[in-house]
N, CA, C and O atoms as CSV, one atom per row, in Angstrom:
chain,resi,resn,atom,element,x,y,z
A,1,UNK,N,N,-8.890,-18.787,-23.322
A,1,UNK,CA,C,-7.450,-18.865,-23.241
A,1,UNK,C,C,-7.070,-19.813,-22.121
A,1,UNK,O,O,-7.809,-19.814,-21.137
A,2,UNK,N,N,-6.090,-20.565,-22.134
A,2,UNK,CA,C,-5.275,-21.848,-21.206
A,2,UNK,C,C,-3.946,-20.722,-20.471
A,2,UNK,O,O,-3.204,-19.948,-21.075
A,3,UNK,N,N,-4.018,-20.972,-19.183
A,3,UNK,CA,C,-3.369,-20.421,-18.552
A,3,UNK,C,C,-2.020,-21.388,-18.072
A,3,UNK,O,O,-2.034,-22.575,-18.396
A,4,UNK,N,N,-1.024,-20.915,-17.404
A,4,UNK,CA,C,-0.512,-21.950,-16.626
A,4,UNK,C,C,-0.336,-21.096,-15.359
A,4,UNK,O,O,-0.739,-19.938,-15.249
A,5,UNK,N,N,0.392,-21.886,-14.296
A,5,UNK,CA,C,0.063,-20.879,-12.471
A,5,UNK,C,C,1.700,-20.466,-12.742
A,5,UNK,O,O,2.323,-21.099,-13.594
A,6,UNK,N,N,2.138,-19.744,-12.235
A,6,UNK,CA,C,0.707,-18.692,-11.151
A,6,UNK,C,C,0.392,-17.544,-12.259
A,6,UNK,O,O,0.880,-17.027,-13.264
A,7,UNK,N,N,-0.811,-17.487,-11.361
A,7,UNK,CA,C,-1.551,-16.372,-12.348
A,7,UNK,C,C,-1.022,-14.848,-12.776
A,7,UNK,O,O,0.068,-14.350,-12.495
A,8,UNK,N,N,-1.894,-14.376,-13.382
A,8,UNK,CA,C,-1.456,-13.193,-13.448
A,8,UNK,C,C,-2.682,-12.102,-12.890
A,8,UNK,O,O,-3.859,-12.460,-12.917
A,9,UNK,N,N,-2.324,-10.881,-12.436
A,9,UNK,CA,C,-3.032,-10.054,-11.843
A,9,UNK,C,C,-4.270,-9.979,-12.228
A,9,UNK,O,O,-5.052,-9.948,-11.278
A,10,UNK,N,N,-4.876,-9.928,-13.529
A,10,UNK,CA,C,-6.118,-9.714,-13.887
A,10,UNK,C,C,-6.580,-11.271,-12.760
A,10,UNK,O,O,-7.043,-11.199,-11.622
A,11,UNK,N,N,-6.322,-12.313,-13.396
A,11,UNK,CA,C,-7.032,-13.430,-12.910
A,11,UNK,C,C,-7.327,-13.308,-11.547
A,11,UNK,O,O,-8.438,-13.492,-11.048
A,12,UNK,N,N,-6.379,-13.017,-11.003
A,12,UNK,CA,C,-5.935,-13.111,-9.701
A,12,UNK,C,C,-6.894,-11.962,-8.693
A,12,UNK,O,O,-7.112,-12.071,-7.486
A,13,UNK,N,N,-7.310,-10.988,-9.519
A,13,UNK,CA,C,-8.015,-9.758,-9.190
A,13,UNK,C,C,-9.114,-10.556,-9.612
A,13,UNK,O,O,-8.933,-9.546,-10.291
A,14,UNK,N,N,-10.171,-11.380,-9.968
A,14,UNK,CA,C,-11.372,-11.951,-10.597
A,14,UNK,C,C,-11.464,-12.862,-9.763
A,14,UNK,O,O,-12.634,-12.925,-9.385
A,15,UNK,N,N,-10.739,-13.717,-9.205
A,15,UNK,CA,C,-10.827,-14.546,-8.070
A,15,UNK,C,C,-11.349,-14.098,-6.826
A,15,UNK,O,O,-12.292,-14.547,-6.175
A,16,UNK,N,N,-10.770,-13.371,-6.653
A,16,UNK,CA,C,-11.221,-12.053,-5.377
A,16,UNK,C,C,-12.355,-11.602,-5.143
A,16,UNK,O,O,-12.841,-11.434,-4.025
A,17,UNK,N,N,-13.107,-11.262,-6.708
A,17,UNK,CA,C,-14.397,-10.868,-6.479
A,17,UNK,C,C,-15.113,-12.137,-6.209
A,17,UNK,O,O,-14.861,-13.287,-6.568
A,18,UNK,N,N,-16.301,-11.522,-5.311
A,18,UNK,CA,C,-17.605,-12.699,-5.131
A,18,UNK,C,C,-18.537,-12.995,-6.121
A,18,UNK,O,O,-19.696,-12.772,-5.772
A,19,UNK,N,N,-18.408,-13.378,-7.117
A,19,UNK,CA,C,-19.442,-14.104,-8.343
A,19,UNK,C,C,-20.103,-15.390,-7.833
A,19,UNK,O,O,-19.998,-15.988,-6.762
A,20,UNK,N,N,-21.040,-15.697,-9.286
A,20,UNK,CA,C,-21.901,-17.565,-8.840
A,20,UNK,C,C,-20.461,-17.943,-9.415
A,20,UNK,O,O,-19.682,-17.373,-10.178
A,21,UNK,N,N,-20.448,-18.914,-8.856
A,21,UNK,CA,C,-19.090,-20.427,-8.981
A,21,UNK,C,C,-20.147,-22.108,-9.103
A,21,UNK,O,O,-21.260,-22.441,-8.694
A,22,UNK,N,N,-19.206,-22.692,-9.772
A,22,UNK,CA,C,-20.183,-24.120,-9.789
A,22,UNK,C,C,-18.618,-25.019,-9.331
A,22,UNK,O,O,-17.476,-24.589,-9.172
A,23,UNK,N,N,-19.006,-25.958,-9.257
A,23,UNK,CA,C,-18.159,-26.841,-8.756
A,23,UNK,C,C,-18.651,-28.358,-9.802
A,23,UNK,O,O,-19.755,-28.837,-9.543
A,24,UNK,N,N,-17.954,-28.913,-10.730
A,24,UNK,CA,C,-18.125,-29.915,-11.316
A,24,UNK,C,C,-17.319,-31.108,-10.953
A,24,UNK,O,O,-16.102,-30.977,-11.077
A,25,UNK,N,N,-17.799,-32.317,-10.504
A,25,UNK,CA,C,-17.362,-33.968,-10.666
A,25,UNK,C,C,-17.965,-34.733,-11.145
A,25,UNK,O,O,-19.146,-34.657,-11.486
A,26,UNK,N,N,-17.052,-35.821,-11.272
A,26,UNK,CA,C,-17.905,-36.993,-11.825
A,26,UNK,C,C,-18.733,-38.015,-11.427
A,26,UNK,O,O,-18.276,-38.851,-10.648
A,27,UNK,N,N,-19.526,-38.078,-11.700
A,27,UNK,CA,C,-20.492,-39.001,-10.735
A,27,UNK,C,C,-19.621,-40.352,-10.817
A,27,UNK,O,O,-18.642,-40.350,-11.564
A,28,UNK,N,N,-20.022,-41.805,-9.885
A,28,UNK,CA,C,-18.845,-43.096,-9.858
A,28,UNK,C,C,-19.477,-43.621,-11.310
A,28,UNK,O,O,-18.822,-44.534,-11.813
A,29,UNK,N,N,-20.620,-43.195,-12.044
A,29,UNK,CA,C,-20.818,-43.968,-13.620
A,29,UNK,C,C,-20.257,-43.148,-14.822
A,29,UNK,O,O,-20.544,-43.329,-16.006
A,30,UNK,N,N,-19.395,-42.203,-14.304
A,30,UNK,CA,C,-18.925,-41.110,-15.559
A,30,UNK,C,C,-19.862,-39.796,-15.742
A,30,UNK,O,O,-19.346,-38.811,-16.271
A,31,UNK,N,N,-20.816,-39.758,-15.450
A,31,UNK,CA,C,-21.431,-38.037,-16.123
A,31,UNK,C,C,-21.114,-37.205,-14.941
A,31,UNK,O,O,-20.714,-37.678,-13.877
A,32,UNK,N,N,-21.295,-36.042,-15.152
A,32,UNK,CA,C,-20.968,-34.727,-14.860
A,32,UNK,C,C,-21.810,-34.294,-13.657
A,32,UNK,O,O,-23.035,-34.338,-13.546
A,33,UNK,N,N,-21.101,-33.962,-12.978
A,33,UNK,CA,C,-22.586,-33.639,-11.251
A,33,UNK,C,C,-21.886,-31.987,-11.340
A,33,UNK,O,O,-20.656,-31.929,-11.332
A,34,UNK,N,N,-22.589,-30.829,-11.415
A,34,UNK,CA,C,-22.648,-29.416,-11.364
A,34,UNK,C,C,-23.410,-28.998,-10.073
A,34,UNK,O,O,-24.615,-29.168,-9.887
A,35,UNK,N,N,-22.414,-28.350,-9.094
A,35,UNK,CA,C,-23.220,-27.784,-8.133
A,35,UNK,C,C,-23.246,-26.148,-7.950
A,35,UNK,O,O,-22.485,-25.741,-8.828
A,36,UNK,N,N,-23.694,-25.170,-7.321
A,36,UNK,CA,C,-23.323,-24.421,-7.092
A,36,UNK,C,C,-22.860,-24.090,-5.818
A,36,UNK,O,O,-23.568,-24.223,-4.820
A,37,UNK,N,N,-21.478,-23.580,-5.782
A,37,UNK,CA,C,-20.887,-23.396,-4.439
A,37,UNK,C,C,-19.813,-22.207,-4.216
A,37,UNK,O,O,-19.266,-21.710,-5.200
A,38,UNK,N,N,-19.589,-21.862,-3.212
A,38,UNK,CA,C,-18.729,-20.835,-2.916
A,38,UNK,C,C,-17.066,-21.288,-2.744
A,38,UNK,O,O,-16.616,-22.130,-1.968
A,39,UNK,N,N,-16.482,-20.624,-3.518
A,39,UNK,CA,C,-14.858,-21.513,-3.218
A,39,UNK,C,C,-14.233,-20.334,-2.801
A,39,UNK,O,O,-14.734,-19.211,-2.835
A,40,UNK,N,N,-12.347,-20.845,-2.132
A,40,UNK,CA,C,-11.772,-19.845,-2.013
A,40,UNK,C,C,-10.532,-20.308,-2.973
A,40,UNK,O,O,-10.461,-21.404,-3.529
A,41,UNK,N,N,-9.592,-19.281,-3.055
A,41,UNK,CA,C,-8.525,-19.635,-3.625
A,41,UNK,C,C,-7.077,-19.172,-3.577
A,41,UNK,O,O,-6.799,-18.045,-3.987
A,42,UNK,N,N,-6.195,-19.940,-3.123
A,42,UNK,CA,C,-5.143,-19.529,-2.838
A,42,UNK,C,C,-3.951,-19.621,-4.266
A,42,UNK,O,O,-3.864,-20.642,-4.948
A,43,UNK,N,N,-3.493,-18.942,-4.407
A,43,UNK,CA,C,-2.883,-18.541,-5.432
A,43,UNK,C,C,-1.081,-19.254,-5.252
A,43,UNK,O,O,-0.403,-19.910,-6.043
A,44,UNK,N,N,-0.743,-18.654,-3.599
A,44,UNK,CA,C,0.263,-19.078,-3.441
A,44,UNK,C,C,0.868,-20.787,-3.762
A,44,UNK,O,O,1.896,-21.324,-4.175
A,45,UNK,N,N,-0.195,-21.096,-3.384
A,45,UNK,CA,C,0.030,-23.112,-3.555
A,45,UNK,C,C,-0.513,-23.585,-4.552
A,45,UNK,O,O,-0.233,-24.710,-4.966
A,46,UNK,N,N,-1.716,-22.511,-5.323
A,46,UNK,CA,C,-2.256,-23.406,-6.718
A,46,UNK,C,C,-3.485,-24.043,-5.986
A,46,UNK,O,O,-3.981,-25.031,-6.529
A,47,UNK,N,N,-3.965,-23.650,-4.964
A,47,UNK,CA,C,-4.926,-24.633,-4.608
A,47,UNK,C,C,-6.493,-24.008,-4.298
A,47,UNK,O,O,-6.484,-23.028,-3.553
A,48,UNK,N,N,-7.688,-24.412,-4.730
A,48,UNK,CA,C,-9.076,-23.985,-4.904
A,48,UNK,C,C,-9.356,-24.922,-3.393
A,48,UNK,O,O,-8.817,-25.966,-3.024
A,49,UNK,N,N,-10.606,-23.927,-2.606
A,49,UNK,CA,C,-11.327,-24.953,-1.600
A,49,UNK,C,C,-12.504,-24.420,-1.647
A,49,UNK,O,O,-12.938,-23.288,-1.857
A,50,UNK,N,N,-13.113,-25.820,-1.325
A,50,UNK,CA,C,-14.701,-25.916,-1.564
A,50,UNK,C,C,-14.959,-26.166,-0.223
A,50,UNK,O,O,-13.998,-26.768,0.256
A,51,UNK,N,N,-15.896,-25.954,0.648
A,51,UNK,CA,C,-16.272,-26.222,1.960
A,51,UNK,C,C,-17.498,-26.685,1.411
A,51,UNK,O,O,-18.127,-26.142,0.503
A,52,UNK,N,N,-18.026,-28.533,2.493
A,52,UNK,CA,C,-18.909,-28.951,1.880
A,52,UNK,C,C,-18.841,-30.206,3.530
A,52,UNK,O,O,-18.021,-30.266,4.446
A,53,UNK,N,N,-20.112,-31.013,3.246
A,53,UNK,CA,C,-19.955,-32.304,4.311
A,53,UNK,C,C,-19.539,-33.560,3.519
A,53,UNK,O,O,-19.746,-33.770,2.324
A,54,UNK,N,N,-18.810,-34.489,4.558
A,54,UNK,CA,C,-18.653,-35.965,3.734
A,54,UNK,C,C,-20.306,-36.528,3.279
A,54,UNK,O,O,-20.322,-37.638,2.748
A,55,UNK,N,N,-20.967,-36.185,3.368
A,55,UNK,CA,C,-22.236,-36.620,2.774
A,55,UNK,C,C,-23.136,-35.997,1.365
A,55,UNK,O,O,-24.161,-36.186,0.711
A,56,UNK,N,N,-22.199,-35.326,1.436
A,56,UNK,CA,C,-23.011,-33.864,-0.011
A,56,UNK,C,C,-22.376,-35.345,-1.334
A,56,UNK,O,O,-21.455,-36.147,-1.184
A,57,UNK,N,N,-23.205,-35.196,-2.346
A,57,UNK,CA,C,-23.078,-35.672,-3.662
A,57,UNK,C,C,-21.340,-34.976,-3.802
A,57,UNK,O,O,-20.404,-35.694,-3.450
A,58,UNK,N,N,-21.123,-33.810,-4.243
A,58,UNK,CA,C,-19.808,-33.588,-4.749
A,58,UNK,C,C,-18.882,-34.205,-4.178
A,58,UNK,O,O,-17.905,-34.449,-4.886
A,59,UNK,N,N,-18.845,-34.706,-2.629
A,59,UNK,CA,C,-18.177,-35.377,-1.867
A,59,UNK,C,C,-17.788,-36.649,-1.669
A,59,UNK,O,O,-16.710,-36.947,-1.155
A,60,UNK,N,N,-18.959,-37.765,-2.212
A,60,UNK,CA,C,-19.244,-38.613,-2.888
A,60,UNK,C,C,-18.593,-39.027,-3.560
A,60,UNK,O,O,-17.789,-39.914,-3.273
A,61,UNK,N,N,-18.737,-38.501,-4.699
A,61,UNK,CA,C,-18.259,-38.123,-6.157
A,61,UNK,C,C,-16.749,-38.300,-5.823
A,61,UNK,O,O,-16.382,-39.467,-5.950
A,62,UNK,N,N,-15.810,-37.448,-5.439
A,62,UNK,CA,C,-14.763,-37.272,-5.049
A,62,UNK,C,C,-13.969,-38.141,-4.200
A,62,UNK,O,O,-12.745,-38.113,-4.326
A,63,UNK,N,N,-14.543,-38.948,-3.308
A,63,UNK,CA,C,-14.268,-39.859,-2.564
A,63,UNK,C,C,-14.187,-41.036,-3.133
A,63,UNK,O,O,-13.440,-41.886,-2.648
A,64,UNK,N,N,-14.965,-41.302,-4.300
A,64,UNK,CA,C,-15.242,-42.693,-4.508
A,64,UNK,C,C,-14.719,-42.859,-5.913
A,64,UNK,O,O,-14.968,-43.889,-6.541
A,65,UNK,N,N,-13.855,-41.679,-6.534
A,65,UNK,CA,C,-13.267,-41.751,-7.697
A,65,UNK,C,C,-11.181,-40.916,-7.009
A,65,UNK,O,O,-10.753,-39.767,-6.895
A,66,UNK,N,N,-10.640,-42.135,-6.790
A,66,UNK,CA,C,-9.298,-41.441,-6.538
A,66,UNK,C,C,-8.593,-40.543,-7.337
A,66,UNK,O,O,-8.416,-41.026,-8.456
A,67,UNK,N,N,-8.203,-39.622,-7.231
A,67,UNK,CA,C,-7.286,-38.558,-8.079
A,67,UNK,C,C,-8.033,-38.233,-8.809
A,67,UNK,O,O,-7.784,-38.660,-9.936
A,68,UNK,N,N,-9.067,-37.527,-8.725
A,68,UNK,CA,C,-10.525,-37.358,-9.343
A,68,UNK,C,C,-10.636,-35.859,-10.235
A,68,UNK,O,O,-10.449,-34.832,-9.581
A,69,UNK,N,N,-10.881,-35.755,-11.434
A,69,UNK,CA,C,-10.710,-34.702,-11.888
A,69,UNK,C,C,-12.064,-33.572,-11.837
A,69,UNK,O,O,-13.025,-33.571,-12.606
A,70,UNK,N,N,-11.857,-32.813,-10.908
A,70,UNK,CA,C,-12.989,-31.416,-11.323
A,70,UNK,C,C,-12.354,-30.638,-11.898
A,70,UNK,O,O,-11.214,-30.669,-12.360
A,71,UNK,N,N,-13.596,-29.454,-11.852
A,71,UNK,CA,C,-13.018,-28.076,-12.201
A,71,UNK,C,C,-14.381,-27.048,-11.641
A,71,UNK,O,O,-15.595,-27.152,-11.811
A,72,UNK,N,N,-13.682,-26.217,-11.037
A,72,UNK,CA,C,-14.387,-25.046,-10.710
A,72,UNK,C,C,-14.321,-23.592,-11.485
A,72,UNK,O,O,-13.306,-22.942,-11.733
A,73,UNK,N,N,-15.855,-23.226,-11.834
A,73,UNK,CA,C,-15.899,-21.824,-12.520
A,73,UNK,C,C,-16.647,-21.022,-11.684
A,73,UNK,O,O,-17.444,-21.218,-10.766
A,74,UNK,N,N,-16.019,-19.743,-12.435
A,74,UNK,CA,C,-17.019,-18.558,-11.551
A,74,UNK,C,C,-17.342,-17.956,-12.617
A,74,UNK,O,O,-16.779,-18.323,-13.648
A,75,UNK,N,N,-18.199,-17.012,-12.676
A,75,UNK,CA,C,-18.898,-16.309,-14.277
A,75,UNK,C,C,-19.238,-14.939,-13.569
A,75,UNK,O,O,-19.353,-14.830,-12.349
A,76,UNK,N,N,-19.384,-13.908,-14.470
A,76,UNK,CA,C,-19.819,-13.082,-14.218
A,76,UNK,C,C,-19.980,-11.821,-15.902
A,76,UNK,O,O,-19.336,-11.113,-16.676
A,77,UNK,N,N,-21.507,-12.386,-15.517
A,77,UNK,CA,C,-21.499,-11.906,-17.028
A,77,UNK,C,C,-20.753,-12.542,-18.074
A,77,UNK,O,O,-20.940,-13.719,-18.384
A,78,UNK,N,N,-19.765,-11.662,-18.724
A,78,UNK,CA,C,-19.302,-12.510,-20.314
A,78,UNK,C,C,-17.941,-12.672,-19.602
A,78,UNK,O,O,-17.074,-13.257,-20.252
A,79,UNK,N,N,-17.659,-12.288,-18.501
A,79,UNK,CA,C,-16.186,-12.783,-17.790
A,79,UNK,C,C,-16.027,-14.279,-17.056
A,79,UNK,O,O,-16.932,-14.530,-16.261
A,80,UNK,N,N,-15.496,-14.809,-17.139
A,80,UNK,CA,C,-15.437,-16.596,-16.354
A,80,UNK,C,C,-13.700,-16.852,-16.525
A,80,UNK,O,O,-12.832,-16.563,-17.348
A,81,UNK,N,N,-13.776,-17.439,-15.461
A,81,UNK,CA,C,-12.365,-18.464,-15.035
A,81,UNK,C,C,-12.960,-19.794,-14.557
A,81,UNK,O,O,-13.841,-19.811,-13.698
A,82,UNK,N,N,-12.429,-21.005,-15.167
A,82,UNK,CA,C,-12.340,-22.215,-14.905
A,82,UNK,C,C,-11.081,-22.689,-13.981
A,82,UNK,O,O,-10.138,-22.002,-14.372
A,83,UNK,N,N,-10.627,-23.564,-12.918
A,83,UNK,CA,C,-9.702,-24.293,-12.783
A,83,UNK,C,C,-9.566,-25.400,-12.393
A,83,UNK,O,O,-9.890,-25.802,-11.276
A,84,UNK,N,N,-9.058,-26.046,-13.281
A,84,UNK,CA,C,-9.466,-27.757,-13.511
A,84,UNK,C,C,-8.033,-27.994,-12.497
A,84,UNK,O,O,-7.177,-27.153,-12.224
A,85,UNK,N,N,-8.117,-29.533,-12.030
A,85,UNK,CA,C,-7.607,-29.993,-11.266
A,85,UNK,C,C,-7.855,-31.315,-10.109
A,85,UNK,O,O,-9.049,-31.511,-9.882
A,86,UNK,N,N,-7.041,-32.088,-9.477
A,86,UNK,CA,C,-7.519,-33.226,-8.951
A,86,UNK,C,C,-8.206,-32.822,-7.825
A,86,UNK,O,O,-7.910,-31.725,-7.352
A,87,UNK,N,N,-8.852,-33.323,-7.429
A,87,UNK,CA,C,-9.289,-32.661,-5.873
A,87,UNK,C,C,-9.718,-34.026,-4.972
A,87,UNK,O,O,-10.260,-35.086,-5.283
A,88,UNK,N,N,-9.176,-33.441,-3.630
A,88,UNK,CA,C,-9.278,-34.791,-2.400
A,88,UNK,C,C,-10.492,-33.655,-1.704
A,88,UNK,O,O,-10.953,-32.530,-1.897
A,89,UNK,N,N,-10.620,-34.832,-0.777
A,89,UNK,CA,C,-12.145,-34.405,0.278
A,89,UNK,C,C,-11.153,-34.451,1.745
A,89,UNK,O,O,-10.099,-35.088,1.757
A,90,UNK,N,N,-11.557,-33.833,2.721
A,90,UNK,CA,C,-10.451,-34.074,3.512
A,90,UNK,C,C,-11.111,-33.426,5.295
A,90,UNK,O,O,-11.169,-32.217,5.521
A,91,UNK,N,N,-11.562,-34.548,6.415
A,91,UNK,CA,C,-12.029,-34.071,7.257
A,91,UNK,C,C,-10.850,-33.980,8.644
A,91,UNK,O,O,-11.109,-34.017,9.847
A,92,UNK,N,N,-9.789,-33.879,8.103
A,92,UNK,CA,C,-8.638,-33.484,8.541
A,92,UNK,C,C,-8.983,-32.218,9.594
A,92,UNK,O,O,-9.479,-31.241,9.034
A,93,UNK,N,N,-8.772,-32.100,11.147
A,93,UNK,CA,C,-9.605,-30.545,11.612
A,93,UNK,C,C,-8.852,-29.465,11.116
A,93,UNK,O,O,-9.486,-28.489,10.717
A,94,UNK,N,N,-7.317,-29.442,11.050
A,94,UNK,CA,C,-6.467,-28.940,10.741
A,94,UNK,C,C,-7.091,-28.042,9.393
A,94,UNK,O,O,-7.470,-26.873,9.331
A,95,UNK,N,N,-7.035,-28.934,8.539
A,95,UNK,CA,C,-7.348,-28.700,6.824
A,95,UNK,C,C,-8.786,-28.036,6.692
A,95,UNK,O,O,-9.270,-27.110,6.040
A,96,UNK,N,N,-9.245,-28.986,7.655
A,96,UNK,CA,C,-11.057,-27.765,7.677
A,96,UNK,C,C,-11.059,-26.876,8.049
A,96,UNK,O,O,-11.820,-26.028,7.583
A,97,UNK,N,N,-9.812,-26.462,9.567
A,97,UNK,CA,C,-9.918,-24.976,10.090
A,97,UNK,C,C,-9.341,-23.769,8.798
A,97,UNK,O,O,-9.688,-22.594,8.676
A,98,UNK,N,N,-8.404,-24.531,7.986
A,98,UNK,CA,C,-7.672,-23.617,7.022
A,98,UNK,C,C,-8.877,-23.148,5.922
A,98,UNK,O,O,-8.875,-22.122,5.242
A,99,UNK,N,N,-9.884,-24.190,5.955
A,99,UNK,CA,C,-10.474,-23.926,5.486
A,99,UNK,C,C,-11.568,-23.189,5.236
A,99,UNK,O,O,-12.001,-22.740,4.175
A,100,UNK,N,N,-12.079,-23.095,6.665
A,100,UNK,CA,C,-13.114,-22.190,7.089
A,100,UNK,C,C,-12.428,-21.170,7.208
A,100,UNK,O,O,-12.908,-20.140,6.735
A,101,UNK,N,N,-11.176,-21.106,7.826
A,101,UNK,CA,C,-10.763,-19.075,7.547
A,101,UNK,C,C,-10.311,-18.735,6.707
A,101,UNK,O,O,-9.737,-17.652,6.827
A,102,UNK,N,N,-10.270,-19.442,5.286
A,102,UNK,CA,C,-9.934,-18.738,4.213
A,102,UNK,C,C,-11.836,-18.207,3.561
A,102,UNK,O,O,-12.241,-17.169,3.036
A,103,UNK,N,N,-12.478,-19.384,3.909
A,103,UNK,CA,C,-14.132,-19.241,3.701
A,103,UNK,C,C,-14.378,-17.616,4.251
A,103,UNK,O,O,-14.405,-16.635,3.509
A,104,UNK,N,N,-14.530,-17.602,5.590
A,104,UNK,CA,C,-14.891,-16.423,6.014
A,104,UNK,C,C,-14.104,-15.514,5.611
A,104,UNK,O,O,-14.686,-14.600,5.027
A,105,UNK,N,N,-13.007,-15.414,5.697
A,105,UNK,CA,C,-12.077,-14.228,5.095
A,105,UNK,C,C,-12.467,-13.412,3.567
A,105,UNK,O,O,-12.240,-12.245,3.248
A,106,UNK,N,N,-13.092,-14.444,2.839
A,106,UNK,CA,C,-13.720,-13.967,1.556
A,106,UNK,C,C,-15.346,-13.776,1.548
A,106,UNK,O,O,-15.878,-12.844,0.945
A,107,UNK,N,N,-16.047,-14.724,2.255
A,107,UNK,CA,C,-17.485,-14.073,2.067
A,107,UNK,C,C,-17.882,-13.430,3.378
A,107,UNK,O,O,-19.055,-13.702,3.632
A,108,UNK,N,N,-17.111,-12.406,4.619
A,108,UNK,CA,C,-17.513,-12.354,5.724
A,108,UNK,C,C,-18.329,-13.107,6.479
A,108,UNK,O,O,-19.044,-12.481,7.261
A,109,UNK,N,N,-18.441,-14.538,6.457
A,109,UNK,CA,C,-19.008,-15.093,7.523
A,109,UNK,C,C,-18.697,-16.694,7.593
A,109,UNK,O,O,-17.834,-17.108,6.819
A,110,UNK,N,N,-19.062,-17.224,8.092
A,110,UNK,CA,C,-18.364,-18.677,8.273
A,110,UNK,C,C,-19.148,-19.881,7.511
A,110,UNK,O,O,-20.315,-20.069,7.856
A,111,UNK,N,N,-18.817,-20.374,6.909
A,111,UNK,CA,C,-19.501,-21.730,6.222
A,111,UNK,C,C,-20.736,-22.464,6.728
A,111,UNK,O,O,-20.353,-22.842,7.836
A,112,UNK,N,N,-21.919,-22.870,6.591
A,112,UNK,CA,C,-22.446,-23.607,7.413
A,112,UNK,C,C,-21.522,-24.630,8.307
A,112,UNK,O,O,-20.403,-24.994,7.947
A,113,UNK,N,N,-22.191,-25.057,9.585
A,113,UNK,CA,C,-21.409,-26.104,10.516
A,113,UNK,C,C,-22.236,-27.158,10.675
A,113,UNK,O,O,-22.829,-27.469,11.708
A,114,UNK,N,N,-22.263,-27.752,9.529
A,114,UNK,CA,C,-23.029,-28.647,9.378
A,114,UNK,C,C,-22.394,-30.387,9.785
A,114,UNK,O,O,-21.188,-30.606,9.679
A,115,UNK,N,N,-23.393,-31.537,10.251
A,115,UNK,CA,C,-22.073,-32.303,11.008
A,115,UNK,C,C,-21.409,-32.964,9.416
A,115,UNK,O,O,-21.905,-33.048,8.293
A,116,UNK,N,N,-20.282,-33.289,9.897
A,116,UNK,CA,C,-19.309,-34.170,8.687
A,116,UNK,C,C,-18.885,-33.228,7.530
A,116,UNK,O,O,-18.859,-33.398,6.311
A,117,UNK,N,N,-18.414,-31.695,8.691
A,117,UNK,CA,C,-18.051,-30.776,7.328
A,117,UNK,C,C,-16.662,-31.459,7.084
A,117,UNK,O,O,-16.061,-32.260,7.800
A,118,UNK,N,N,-16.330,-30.933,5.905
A,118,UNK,CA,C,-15.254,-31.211,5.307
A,118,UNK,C,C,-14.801,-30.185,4.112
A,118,UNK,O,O,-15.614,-29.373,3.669
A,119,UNK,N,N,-13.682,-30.250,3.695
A,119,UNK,CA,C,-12.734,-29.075,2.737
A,119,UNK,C,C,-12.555,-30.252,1.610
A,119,UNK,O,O,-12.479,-31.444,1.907
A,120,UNK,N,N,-12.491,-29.675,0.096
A,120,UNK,CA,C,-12.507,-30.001,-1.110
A,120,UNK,C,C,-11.624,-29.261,-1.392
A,120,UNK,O,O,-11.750,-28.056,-1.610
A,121,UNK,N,N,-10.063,-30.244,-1.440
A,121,UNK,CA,C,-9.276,-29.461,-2.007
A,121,UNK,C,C,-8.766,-29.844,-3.087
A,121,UNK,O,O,-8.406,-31.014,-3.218
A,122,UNK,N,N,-8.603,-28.703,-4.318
A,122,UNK,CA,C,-8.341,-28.899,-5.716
A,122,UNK,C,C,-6.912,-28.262,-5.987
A,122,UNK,O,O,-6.628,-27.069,-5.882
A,123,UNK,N,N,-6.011,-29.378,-6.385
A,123,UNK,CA,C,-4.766,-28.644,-6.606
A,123,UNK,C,C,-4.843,-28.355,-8.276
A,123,UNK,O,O,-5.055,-29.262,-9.080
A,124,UNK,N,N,-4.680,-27.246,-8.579
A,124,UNK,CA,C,-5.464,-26.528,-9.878
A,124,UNK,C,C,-4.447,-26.672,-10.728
A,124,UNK,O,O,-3.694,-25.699,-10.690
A,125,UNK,N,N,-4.064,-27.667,-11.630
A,125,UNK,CA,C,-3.092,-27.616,-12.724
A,125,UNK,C,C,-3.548,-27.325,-14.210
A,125,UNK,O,O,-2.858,-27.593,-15.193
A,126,UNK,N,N,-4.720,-26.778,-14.242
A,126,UNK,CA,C,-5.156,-25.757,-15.642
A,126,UNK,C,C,-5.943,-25.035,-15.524
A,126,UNK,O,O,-7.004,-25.536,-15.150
A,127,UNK,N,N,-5.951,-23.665,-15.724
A,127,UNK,CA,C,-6.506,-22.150,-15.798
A,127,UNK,C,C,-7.317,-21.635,-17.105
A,127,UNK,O,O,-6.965,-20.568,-17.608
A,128,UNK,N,N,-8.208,-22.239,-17.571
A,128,UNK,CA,C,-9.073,-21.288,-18.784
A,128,UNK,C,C,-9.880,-20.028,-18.202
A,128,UNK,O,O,-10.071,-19.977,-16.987
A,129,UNK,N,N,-10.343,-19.039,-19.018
A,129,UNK,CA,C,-10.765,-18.154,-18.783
A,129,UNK,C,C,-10.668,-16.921,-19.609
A,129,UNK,O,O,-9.632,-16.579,-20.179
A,130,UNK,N,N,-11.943,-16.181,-19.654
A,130,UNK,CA,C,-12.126,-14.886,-20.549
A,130,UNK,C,C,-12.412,-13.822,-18.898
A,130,UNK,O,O,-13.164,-13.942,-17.931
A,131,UNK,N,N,-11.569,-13.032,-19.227
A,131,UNK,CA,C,-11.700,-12.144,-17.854
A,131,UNK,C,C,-11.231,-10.780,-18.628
A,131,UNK,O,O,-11.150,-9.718,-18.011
């Protein structure tokens, strides 16, 4: 099913839980780069974050294709939510601190601090999902 935002409670309750999540972009020749990663998600603004370094492939990817389309899923079992959307890379400290305490706030502990971290932010303008 195609959603539009803001969500509705079920979704919104499935987000919350900690499942595997992948994170998909496009490589700069067109195919598909799948990682697995931990996101958070704010509901209020529509917006998914990925905590990652300017040097990781997904980052890459994202940097070197402007207004760049991913989409992030989480699965669990026969339940999954997708949310597709543009996403910027952003080593902004500001945008990384928002980012790391929305990180820890959901998996109790803090992101690696690895050097050239950076926040992957996806402003999510389509919602699929069986939940």
């Amino acid at each position: 099913m195609s959603l539009h935002l803001p969500l509705g409670a079920t979704a919104e309750a499935f987000l919350a839980e900690n499942h595997q999540c992948t994170l998909t972009t496009l490589r700069p020749d067109g195919t598909p780069h799948v990682a697995p990663v931990r996101f958070t998600w704010d509901g209020e603004t529509g917006t998914a974050r990925v905590m990652t370094t300017v040097s990781r492939r997904k980052a890459r990817n994202i940097l070197a294709r402007a207004q760049s389309p991913v989409a992030v899923c989480q699965s669990a079992g026969p339940r999954w939510i997708t949310l597709e959307g543009v996403a910027t890379v952003s080593t902004d400290p500001a945008r990384v601190e928002e980012g790391v305490r929305r990180y820890t706030a959901r998996y109790w502990s803090s992101p690696p601090q690895f050097p050239g971290l950076a926040v992957v932010e996806i402003s999510v303008d389509r919602v699929m999902g069986l939940y």
